[in-house]
Structure formats: C-alpha cells, structure tokens
GUZA-754408 format. One record per residue: x, y, z of N, C-alpha, C, O, CB in turn. Coordinates in pm, whole numbers, plus 50000, padded with zeros to 5 digits. Glycine has a CB too. Example, Ala and Ser with C-alpha at 12.3 -4.5 7.8 and 13.67 -1.06 7.14 Angstrom:
GUZA-754408
513194943150780512304955050780513204967050780514244966850846511314955350905512854977550708513674989450714512905000350787513415011450804514084994050572
***
This chain:
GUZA-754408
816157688641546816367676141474817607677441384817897687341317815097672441389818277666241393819777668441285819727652941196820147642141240821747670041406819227654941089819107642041062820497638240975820377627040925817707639540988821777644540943822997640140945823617627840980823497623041092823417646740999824437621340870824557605340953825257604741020826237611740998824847593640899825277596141147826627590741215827557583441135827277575341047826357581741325828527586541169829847576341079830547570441125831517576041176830797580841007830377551941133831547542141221832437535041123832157531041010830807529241322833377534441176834487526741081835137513841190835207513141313835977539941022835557504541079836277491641148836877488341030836487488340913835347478841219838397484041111839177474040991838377462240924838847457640820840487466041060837677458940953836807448540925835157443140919834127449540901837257443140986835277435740930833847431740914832737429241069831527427241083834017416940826833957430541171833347432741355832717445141341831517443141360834677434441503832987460041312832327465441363830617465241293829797473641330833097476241374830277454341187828907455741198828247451141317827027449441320828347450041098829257448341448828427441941567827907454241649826957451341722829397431341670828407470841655828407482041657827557490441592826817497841657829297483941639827557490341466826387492941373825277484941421824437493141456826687489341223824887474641439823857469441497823427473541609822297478341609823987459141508823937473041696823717477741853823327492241835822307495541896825177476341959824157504941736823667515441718822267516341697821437521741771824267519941635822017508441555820957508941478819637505441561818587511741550821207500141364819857492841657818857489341718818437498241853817307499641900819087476141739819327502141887819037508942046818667525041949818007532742019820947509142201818907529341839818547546041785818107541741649819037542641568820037559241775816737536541586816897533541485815997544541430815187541641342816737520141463816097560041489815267567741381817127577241321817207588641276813467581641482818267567541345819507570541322819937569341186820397558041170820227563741398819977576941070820697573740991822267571940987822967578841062820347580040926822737564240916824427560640969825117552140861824637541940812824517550241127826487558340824827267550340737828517544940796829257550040880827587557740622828627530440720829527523140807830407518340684829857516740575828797510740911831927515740700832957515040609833717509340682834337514740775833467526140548833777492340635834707487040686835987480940613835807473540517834137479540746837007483340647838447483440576838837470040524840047467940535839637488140676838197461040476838717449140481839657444940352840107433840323837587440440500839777455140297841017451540213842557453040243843527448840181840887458340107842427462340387843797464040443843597459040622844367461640715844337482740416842327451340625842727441340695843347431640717843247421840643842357438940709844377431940854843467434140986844767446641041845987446641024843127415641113844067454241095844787468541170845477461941298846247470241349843477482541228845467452141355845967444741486847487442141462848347443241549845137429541517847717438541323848907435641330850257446441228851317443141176848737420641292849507460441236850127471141173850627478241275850327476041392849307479041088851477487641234852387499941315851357505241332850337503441266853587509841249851617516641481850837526241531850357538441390849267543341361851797532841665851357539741343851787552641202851127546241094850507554941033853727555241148850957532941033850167531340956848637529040994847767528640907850667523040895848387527541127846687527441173846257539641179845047541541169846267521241318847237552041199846757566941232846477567641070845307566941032848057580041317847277568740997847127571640862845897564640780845137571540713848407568040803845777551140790844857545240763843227552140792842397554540704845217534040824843057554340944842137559041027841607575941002840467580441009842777556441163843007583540969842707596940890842047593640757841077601040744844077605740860842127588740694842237583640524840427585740525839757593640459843067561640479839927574540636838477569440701837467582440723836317585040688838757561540865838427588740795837727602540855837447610740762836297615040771838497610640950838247615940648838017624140620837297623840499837007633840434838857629340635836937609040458835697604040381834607607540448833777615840408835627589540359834577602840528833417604540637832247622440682831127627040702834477600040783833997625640671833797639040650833157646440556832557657040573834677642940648833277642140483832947646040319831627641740305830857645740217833907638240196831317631540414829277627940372828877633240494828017627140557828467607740353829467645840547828817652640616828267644240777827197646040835827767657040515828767640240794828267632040929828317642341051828747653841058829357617940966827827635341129827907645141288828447639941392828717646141494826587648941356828647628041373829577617141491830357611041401830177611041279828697604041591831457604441476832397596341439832737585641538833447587441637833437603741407832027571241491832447560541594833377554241546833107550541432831507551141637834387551141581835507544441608835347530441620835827527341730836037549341715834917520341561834707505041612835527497941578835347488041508833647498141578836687502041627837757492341575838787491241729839497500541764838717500141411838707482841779839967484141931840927492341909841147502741972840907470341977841677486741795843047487441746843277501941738844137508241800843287480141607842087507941625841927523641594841507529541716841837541341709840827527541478840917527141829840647534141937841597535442005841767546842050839777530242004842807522942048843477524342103845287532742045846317536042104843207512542148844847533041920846237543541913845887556041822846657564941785847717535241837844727554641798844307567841706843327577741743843277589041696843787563741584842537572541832841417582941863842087596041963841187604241980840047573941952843147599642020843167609242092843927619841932843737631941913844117605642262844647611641854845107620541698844247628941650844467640641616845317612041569842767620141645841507627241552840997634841624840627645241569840377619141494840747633441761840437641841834840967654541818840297664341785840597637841932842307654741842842827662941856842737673641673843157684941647844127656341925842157665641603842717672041439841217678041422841187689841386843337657541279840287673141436838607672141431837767677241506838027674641623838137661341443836797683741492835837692841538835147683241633835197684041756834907699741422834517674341564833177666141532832797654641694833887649041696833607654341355832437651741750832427644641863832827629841787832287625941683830917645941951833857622841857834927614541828834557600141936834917603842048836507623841861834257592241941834467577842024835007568341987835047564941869833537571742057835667560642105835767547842056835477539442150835097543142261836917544942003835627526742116835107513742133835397513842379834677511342476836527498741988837087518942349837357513042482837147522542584837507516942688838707507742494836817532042605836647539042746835067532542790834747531742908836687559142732834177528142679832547520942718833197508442781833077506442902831257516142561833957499342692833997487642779834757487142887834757477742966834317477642717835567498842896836007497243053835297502243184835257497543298837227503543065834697514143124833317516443211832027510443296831427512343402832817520643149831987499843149831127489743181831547478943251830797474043336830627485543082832787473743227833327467743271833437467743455833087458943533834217469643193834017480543482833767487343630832667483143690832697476643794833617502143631831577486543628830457489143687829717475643705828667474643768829727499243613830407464643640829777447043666830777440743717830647428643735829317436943527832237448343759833017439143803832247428743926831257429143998834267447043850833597417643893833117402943978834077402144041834937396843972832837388343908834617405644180836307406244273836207417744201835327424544148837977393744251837917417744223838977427044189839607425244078840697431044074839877427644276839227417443956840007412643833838997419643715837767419643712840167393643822839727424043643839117425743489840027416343373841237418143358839237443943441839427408743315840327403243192839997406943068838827405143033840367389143180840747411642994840817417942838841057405642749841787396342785842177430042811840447406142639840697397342526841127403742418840177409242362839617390042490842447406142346841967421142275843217417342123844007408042136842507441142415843197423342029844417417541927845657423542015845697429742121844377424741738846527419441936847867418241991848317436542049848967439142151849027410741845847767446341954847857459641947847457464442009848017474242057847627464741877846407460942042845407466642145845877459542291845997468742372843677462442100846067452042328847107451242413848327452442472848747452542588847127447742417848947453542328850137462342342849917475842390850527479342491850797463642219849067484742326848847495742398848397496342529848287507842573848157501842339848117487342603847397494142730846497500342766846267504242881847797499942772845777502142655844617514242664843927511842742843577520842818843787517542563843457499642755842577491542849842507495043036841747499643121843187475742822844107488443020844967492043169844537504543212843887508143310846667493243160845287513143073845117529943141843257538343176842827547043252846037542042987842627529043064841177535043098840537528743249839827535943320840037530242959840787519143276840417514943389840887520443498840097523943586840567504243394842077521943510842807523843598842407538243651842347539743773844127521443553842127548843567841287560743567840107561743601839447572043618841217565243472839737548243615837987552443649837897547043778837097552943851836627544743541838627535343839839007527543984840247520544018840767511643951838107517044006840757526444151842257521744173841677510744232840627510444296843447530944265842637499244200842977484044285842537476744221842527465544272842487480344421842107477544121841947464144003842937461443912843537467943826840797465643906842957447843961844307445743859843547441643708842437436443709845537430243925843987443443628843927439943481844747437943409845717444243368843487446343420844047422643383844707410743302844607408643140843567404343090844117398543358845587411343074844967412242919845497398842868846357393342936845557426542814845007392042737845367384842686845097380842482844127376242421844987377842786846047384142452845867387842314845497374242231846297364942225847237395142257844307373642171843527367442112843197369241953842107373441914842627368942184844277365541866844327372141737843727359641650843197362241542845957377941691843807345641697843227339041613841377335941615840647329341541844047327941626841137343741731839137344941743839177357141613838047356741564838157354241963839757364541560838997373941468839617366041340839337371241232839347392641484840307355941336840527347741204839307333641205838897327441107842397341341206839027332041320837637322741335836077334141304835167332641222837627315341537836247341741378835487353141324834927351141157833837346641121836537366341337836157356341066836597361340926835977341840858835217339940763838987367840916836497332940932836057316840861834657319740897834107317740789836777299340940833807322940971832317321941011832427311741119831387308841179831237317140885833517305941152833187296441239832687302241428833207303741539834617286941225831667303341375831177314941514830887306141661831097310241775829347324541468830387293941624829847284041739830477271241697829757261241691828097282541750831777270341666832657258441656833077251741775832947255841891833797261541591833727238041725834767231741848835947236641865836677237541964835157218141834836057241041718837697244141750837677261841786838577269741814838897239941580836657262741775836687280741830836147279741975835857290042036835437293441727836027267742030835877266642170836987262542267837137264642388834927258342185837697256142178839017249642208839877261642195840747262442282839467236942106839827273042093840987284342099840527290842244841437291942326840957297341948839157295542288838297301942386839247297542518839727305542598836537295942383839467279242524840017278142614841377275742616841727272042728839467271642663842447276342524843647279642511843657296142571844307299042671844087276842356843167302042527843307321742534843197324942726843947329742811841267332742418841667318642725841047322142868841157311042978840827314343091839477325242850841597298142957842057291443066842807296943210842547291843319842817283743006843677307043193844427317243252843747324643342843807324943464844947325243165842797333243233842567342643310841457331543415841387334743534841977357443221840727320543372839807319243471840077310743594839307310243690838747314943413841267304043583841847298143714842587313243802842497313543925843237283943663843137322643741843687333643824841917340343918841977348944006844667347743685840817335243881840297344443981839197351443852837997350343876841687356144071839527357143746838317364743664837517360143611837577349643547838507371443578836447368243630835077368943624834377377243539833187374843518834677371543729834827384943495834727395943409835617402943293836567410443319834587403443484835177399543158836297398143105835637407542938834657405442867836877379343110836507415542935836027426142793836437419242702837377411342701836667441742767835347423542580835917413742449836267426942399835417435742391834757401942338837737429242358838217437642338838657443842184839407453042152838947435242415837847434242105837957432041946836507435041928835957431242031838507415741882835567440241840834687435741754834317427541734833187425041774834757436841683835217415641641835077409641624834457399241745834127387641720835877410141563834397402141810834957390541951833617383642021833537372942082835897401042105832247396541983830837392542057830227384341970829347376942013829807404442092830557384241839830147371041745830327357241865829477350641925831507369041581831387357141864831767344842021831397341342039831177329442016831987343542134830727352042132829887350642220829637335242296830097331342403828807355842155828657327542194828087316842246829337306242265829487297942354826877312042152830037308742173831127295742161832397298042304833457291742306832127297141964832027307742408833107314342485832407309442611832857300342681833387331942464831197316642638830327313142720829897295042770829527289242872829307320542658830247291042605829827278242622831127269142658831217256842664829067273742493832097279342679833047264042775832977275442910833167268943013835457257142699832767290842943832717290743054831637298843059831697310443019833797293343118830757294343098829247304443164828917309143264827807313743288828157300043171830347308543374830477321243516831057330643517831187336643624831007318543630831637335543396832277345343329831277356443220830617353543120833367337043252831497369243287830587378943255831387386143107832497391243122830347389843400830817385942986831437389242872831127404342858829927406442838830977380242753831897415142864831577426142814831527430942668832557431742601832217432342872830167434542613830477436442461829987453242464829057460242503829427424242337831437454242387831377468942375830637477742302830387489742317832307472142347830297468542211829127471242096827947475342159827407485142107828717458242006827337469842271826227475942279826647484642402825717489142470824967466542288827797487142436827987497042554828387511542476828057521842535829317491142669829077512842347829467523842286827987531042241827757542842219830527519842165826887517142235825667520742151824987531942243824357541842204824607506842119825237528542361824507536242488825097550942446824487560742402825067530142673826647549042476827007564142495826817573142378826937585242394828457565642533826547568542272825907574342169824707583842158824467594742106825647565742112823967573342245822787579742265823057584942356821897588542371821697574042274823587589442446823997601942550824387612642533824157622642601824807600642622825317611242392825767623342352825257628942272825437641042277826727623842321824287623142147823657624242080822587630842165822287642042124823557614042013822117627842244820867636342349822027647942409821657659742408819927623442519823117645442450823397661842532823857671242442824107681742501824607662342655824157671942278824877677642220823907682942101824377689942012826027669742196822387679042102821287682842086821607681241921821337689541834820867696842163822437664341897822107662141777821407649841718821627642341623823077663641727820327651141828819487635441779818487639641675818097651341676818497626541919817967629741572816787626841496815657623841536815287614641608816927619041430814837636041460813627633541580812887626341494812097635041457812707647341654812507614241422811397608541399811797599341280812917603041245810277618541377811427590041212811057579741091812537570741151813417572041236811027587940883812087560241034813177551741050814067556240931813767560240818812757536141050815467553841005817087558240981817637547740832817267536340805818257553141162818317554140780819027546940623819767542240708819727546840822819807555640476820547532840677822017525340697822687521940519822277513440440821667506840805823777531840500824707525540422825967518840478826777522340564825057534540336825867507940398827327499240436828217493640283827987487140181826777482340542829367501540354830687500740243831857499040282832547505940357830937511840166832157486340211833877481840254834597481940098834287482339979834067461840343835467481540166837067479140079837227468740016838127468539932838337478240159836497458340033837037446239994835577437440036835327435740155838627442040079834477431139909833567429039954833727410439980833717404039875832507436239865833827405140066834127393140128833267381040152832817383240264834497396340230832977374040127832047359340192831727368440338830567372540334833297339340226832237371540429831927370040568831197381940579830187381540648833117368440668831557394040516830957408740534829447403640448828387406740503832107424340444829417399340374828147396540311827077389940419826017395740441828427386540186827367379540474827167367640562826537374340657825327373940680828397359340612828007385640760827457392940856826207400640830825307400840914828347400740897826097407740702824947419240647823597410040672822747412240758825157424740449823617398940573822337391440639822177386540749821007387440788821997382240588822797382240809822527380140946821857390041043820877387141112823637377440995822447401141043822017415441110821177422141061820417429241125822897424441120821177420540905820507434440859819557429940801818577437040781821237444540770819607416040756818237408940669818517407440544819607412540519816877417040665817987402440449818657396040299816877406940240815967401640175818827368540270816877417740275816527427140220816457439740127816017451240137816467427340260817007433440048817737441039915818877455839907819477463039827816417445939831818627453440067820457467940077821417451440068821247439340084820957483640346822757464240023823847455840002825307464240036825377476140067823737450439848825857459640029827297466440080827797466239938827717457739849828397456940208828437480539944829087487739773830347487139850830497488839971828507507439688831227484539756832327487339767833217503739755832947510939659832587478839690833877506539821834667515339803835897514739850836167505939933834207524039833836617521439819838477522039775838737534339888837797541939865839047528739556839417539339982839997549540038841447547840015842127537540016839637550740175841687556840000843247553440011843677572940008842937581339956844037540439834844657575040059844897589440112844927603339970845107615140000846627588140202
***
C-alpha cells in the first residue's frame, strides 16, 4: 500500500475534469491538484516559459511528496513532459499519448480530428503520437482557443458556444471526421453544447482516458492504495468565479474549498 498523493497540474481550471475522472474511477486515491490560473492560459505562451512554469509546478509537488505526476494540461504535455521526464525520477503523464490511443482504438474511417489551443497544435504532438501508434491516418487539427474562454465565462451549454462548436468543427465534419479529440481540458465541459450541433461525431475526452492509465500504472508499479476513501486537496493561483463553480459542480458544496497558493520559481 502507498498511500502518497498523486499530483496533477493544469494552467487552469480544465484539469478539474481529470481530477474527477481520477478521483472517480480510484477513489481510495489521495491526490493534490494546483491549477495555475493566475498565469493563465499556457496556450498562448512560449515553449521556455511553459517548461519553466511547469518545473516551478513540479517541484512543489515534489515537496508534498507525491508518487505520480499528471500532467492535465495539453499545452504542458505537449512541450514539457518529455523535459520532466527527462529531469524526474517519479512516473510522469500527460494528457496526449491517452487521447491518441483512445482515439485509435474508436476511430470512425481513416480521419482523426483534434480540437486543441493554438500550442498544442502548433506542436504536433497529436500528429506525432498517432502517427506512432497507426500509419494511414490522416490527422486533422484545429485550434479552438475561444471554447476555453467560453469554458472560463461558464457558458458550458450556450448558443453562442454552439455557434463557436460550429465555426471550429464545420471543417472537420464535411471533410469526412468522425472522431475527434478534445484536445484541451477545458474542452469535455462542451461536451453537450458540441455534440448538440453534431451527435455522429465521437468526442474523445482525455480526462477519463489518462484516468485509466493511471490506474495501470498505479497497479504495475505496485503504487496503489489499498483501502478507505482518498483526500483531494485543491489549490490554485488565482481563486476565480469559475474554479469555485467547477469545485461544486464536481466535488459538491461540501465544505472542502480550494486555498490559494502562489508558485513562482
């Protein structure tokens, strides 16, 4: 038994969609979650200030003794996780090698479509993880930076967040896709408002696909918790209308609360 917490980080207030999916699929899991929202949003920063940022994260993290490190941030997965890896002992994930995995494994044709911030598409990570797991799929990305500013308003099941849904994904769904990663955090909040202008389109949420591999590794690396139910602390940078909002929604208006804390290097 290792009852040590897991530790996920997000620029924001998406990865409590991650923390959830953790919590619910392993909830004898204790786990602290720290989301950056005072130097949100990481989508539209240099590669060099997300590594730095993302070290800053870790090595807090470090310091409360954790035994995993999830990554729930696209942005931070896609240009920082092979850095920490490389700097860090500790078993390291992020968000995009699950949703491309998963992605694989429900494709619809030969198309995958990405929804992802501008960074995370810029990088390719997507492209390159797929492309590694099956040749001949083409993959289609399309950067979607104003769903995590509809996100951040709460406007989760709007018109006009149905109307951005089909500005973004009109594209990909006349080209042929069927299957399409939400490549943000932020992005499975959506959900309904995405689905609800197209509902033959298969949404991959990575949140509950990272939740899986968690528990995989957590079982092969013989550091699971064997019994009671798991603490969850949650602490951001910047305590917000929406991070509050999200906490009850997910976690219940049950007297935990999100403390603030400051990282900075």
């Amino acid at each position: 038994m290792d009852d040590r917490p897991i530790g996920i980080f997000d620029s924001g207030v998406g990865g409590l969609t991650v923390c959830k999916a953790i919590s619910d699929l392993l909830p004898s899991e204790n786990i602290i979650y720290f989301g950056d929202t005072a130097r949100f949003p990481y989508g539209t920063r240099s590669i060099d200030t997300v590594v730095r940022y993302s070290r800053e994260i870790t090595e807090y993290l470090l310091s409360r003794d954790v035994k995993m490190l999830v990554i729930a941030c696209n942005t931070s997965s896609a240009v920082a996780l092979d850095v920490l890896r490389k700097e860090y002992a500790l078993p390291i994930i992020g968000v995009i090698d699950a949703g491309a995995r998963a992605s694989c494994a429900r494709l619809k044709g030969d198309k995958i479509g990405v929804i992802a911030t501008r960074a995370t598409v810029n990088s390719g990570s997507y492209v390159k993880a797929i492309n590694l797991l099956r040749s001949g799929i083409q993959v289609m990305q399309r950067h979607a930076t104003l769903f995590v500013s509809l996100t951040e308003e709460g406007w989760l099941d709007d018109e006009i967040t149905r109307l951005t849904a089909k500005r973004y994904m009109q594209g990909l769904y006349d080209e042929g896709v069927r299957t399409v990663i939400l490549g943000c955090t932020h992005f499975p909040l959506l959900k309904t408002a995405i689905n609800g202008v197209y509902p033959e389109i298969d949404l991959v949420d990575t949140g509950i696909e990272i939740a899986r591999e968690v528990r995989a590794i957590l079982k092969e690396k013989n550091l699971e918790n064997g019994g009671g139910a798991g603490h969850i602390e949650l602490y951001a940078s910047d305590i917000t209308d929406t991070i509050q909002r999200l906490k009850e929604m997910f976690f219940g208006n049950n007297g935990s609360e999100i403390k603030k804390l400051e990282i900075n290097g």
